[in-house]
C-alpha positions in Angstrom: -56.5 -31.8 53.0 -54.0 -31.1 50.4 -52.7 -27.7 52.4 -52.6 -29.4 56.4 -50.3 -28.0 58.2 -49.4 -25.2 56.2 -49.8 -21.3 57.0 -51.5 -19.1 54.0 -52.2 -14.9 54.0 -55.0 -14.2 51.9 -54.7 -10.2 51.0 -58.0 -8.1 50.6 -60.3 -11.8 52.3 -62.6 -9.6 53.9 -64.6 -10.1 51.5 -65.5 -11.7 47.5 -62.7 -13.7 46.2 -60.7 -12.8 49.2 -63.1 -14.8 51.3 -63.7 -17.9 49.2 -60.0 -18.0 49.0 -59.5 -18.3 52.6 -62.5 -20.4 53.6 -61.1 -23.2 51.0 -57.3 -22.5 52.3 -58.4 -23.3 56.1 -61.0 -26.5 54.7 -58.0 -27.7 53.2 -55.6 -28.1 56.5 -53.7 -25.0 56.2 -53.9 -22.4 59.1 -55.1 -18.8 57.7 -54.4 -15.1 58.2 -57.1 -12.8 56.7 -55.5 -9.4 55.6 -57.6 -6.9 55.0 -58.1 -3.5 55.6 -61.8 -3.8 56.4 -62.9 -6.2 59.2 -62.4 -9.6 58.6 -63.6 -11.2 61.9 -66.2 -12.7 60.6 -64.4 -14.9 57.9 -62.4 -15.8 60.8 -65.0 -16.8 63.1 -66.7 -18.5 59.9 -63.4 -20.7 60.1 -63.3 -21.6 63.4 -66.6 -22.3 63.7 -65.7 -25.3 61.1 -62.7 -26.3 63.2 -60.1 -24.4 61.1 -57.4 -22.0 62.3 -57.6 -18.2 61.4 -56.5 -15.1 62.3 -58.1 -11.6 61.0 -55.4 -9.0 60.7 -55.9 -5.5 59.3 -53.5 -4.5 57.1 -53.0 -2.2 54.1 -51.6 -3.6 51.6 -50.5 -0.1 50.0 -48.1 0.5 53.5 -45.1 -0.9 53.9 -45.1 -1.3 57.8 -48.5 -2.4 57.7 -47.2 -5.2 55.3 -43.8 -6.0 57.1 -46.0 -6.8 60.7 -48.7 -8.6 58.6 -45.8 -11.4 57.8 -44.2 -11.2 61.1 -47.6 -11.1 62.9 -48.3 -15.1 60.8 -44.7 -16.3 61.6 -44.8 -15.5 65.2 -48.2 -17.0 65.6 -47.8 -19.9 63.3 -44.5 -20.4 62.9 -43.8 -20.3 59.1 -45.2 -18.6 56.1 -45.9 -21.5 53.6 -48.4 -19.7 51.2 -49.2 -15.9 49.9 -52.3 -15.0 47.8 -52.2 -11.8 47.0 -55.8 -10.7 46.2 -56.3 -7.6 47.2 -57.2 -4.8 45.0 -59.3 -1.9 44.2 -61.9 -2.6 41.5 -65.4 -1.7 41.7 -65.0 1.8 43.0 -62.7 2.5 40.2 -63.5 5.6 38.2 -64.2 4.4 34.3 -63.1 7.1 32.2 -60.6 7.4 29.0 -57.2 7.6 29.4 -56.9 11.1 28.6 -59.5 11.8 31.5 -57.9 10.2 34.1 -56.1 12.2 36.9 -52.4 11.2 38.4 -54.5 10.8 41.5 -56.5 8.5 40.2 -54.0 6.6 38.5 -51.5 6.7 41.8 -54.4 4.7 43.8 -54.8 2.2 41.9 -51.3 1.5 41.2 -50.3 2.0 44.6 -53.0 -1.2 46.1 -53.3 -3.2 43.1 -49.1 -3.3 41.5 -47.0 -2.0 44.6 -49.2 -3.9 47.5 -48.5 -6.8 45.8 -44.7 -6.3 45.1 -45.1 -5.0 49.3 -46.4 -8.3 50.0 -44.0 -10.6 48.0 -41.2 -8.7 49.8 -42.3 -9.2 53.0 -43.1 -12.9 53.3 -39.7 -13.8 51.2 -37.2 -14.3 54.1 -39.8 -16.4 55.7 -40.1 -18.6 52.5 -36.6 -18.6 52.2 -35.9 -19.6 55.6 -38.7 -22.7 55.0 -36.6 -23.7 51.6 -39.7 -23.3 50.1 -43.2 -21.4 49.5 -46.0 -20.4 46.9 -46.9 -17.1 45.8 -50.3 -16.4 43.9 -51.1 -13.5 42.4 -54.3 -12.5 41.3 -54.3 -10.6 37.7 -57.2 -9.9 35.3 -58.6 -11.7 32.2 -58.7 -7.7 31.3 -55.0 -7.4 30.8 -55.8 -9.8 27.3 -58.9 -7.7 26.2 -57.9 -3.9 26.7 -61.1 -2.6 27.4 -61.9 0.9 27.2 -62.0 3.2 30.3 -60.1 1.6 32.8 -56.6 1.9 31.8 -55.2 2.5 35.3 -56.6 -0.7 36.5 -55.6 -3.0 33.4 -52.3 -1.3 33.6 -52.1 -2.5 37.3 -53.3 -6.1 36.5 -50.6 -6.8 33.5 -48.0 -4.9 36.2 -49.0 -8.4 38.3 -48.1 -10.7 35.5 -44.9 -8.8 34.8 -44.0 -8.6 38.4 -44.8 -12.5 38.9 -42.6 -13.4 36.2 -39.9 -11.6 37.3 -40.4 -12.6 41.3 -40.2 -15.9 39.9 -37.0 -15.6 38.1 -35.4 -13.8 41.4 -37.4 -16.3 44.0 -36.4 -19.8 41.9 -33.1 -20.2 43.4 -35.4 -20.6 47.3 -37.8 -23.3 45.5 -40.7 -20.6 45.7 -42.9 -21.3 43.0 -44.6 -17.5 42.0 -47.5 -17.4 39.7 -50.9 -16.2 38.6 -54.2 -16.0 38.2 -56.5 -14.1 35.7 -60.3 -14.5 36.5 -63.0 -13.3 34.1 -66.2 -11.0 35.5 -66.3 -12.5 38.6 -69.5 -12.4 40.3 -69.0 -11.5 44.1 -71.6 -10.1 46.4 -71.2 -6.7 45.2 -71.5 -7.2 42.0 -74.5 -9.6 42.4 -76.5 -6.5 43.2 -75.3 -4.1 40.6 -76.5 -6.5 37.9 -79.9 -6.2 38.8 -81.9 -5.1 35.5 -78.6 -5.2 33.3 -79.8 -8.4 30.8 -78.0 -6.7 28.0 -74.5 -7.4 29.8 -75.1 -10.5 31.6 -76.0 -12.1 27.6 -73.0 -9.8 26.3 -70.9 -11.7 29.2 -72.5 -15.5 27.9 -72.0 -14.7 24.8 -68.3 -13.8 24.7 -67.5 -17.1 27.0 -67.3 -21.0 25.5 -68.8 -21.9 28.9 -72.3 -20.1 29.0 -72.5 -19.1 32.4 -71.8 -16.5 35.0 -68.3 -16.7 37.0 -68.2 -17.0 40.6 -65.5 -16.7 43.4 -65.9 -20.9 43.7 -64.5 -20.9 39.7 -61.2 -20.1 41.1 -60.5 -22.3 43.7 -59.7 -25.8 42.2 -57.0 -23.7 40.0 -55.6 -21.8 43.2 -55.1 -24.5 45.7 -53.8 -26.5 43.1 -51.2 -23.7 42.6 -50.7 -23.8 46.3 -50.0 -27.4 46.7 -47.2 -30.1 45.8 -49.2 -30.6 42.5 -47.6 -27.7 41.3 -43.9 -27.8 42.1 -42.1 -27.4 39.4 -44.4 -24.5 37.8 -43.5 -20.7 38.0 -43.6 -17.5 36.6 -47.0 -18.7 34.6 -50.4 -16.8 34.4 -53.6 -19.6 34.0 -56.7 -17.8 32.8 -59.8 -19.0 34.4 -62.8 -16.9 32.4 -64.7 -20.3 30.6 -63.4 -19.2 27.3 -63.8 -16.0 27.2 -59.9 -14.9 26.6 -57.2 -17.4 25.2 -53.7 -17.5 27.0 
């Protein structure tokens, strides 16, 4: 119970990492609001039914207003705003092609969810950190940003935009005692991705091989490092990026 009584968003918890975010927030004490621009009633009702507090909100994280009632929305309800993860992002729809292939349109949504929702969401739960004397920000990035792999420029471009932007949010934020940082996971294993590996050997070994720790990541990989983040443990660390891969990437 190392979060009780605090009040967490979780952006994009519909779902994945989102969701195993959340469900860990809520089992340890803190009251959750699941933002997301699908349905998240579910993962609400899956807390509750554990005698956590939730709230499902849809929001986009690419729209301002949307963003701006999201935090307003938690502090009327709950009082305070203690805790942002900003997860949400747009991944496996991506189109993979080269750089020089890769439309303005293309490039605009990606940027738009993955770099500005997150600067959007930052914004918007700042005067109610601020008015708390103190809060934690989490921002998930990408293990990619350190590899620069081929055919997704618009969304490793995004991810390292996140690392830049927490340090910077962290410089601007440190004055208010709110602790920004991040977090760059490896191939993460979700329930999408679980089915698209079906029959695709040659990548899962390629994946092994390439970490120190020979196994496949999951959403679950994450969580020690992000409620730890979240919690006292951590106050007096910001503006830092922690790389949880197994090995793969050194940071």
């Amino acid at each position: 119970m190392r979060l009780k009584d605090k009040v967490g968003i979780v952006t994009g918890a519909a779902q994945g990492i989102g969701r195993a975010i959340a469900v860990r927030l809520a089992e340890e004490g803190a009251a959750v609001v699941i933002a997301d621009i699908l349905d998240s009633t579910g993962v609400q009702q899956a807390i509750e039914k554990k005698g956590g507090k939730a709230l499902a909100l849809r929001t986009d994280v690419s729209d301002e207003q949307s963003v701006v009632e999201m935090a307003n929305e938690t502090a009327r309800l709950f009082g305070r705003i203690d805790i942002l993860i900003n997860n949400a992002a747009i991944f496996s729809t991506i189109t993979r092609k080269p750089f020089y292939a890769l439309t303005k349109k293309e490039w605009d949504d990606v940027i738009r969810v993955n770099l500005t929702g997150v600067f959007l969401c930052c914004k918007a739960v700042y005067p109610h950190m601020k008015r708390n004397g103190k809060g934690k920000i989490v921002n998930i990035a990408s293990g990619t940003v350190f590899e620069g792999l081929p055919d997704r420029v618009h969304y490793i471009s995004s991810k390292a935009g996140v690392i830049g932007l927490t340090r910077a949010v962290a410089r601007d934020a440190g004055n208010d005692w709110i602790c920004v940082n991040a977090v760059a996971p490896g191939h993460t294993i979700t329930e999408d991705e679980e089915q698209k590996l079906a029959g695709k050997q040659d990548f899962v070994q390629s994946t092994l091989a390439a970490r120190c720790l020979k196994r496949l990541e999951r959403p679950e990989d994450l969580l020690g490092t992000i409620i730890f983040l979240c919690s006292e443990e951590s106050d007096f660390m910001t503006g830092q990026t922690l790389v949880v891969d197994g090995g793969r990437v050194m940071h």
